[in-house]
C-alpha positions in Angstrom: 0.0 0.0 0.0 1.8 3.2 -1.1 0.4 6.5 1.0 2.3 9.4 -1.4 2.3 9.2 -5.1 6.2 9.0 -5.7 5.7 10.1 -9.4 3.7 13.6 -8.2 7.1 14.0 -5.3 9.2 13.5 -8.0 8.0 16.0 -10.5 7.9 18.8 -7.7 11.5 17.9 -6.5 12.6 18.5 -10.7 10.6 21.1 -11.7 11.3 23.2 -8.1 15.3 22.2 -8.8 16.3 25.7 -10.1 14.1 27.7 -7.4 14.8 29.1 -4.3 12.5 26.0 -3.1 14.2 23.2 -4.1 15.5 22.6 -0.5 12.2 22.9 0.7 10.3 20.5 -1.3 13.3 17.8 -0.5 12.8 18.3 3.1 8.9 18.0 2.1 9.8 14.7 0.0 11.9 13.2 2.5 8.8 14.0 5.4 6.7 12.2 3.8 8.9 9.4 2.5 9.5 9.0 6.5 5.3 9.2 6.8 4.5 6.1 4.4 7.2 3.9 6.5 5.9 5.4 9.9 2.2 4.5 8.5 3.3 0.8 7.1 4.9 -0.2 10.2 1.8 1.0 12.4 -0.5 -1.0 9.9 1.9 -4.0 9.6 2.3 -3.8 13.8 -1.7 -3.9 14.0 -3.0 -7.8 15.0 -5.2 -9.6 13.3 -8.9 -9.1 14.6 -9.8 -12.0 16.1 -13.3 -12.8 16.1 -15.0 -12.7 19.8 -18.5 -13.7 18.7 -19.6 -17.4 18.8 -20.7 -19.0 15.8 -23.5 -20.2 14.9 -27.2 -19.7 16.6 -27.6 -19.0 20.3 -30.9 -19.7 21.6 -33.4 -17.4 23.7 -33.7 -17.6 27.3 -36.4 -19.3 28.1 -37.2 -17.1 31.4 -36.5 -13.6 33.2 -37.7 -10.0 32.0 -34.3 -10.3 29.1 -33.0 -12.2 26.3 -36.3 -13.7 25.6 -36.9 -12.0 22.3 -33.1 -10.9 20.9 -30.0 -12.0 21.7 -27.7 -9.1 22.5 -24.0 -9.8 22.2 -21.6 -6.7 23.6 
């Protein structure tokens, strides 16, 4: 998964080579180079959900003032 479009970097860093802001859009560039990997290690560090929910149907109580209609599940 790639968070900054390289190509769109790359063509600021080149066209903004002769301007005064060249050194600003390489510190820009190398920001968000340092972004994506900051974001792909979060997402790569993130386990895998597990599922809490049983399977399958539960039944209805079959007394007291709840779970006689729905099944609720937190």
């Amino acid at each position: 998964m790639q968070l900054t479009s390289a190509s769109l970097v790359t063509q600021a860093a080149t066209s903004a080579a002769d301007s005064p802001q060249a050194a600003a859009v390489l510190v820009l560039r190398k920001a968000l180079q340092w972004q994506q990997q900051s974001a792909q290690a979060l997402l790569q560090a993130v386990p895998p959900a597990i599922p809490t929910a049983p399977t399958g149907a539960l039944p209805l109580a079959s007394e007291g003032p709840l779970g006689t209609r729905l099944n609720v599940m937190a």
